[in-house]
N, C-alpha and C positions, 0 to 999 in steps of 0.2 A: 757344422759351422760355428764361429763364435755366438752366432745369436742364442744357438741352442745348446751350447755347453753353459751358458752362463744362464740360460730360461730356468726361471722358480718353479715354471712347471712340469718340469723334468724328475725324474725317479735318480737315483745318483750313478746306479747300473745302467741307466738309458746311456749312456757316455762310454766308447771304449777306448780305454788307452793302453797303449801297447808302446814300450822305450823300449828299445835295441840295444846291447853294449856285447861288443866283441869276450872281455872278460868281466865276470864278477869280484872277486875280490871283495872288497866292502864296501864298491861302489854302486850296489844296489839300493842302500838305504837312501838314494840320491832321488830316487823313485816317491819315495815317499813327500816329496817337495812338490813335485808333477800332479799336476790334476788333485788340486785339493779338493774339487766335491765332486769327487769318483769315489766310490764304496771298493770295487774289485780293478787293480792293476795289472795288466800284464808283461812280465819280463820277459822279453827274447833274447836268446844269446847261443852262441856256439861252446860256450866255456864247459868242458867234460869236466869239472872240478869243486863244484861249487858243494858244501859239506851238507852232511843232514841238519848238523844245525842251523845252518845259515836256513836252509829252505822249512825247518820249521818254525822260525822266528820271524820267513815272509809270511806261512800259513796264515799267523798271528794277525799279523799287519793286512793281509789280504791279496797278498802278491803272489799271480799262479807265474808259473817258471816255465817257458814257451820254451824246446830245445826240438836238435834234430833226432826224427827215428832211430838214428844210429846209435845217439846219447843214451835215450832212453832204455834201450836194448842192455847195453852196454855199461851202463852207469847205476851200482846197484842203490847208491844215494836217491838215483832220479824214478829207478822202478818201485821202491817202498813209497813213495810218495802221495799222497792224496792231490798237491796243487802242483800238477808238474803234468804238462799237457805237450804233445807234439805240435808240431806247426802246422800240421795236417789237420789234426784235433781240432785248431783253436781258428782254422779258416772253415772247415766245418763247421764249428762251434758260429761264427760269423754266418755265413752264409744260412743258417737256420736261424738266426734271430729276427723279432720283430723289429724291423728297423722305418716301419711306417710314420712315426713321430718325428725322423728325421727329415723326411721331405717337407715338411712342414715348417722350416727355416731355411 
């Protein structure tokens, strides 16, 4: 909710934010405008292209790279990767978090 993205009492990871963009290009750093008191961002996209340095310069920044099973597979940029999670992963990743401090707004 608004109440609780903007609550002082909040941790800045208690907040997830996940932007979608069909291609990257360099319109990733657009993210970085998004949820300014979010510590970890998550980018989702379809884009098979996106270079290693673009995604260690998100590393940097804190943007993990949400992509399909098949990318990952497939993409040797997106398998070297430390923040490059499948969409599988990162609804996993969701579905196991505490998210109890949210019903509380």
């Amino acid at each position: 909710s608004r109440d609780f993205y903007y609550s002082k009492a909040r941790k800045p990871d208690d907040v997830i934010l996940l932007s979608l963009k069909t291609t990257i290009k360099e319109r990733w750093q657009q993210i970085l405008n998004e949820g300014k008191s979010v510590k970890t961002r998550y980018l989702g996209t379809l884009d098979k292209s996106v270079t290693k340095d673009q995604i260690d310069e998100m590393q940097l920044k804190n943007i993990i790279l949400v992509v399909t099973e098949w990318a990952i597979k497939n993409t040797e940029s997106y398998k070297s990767s430390k923040n490059v999670l499948t969409f599988k992963e990162f609804f996993e990743y969701l579905k196991n978090k505490d998210i109890s401090t949210w019903t509380k707004y």
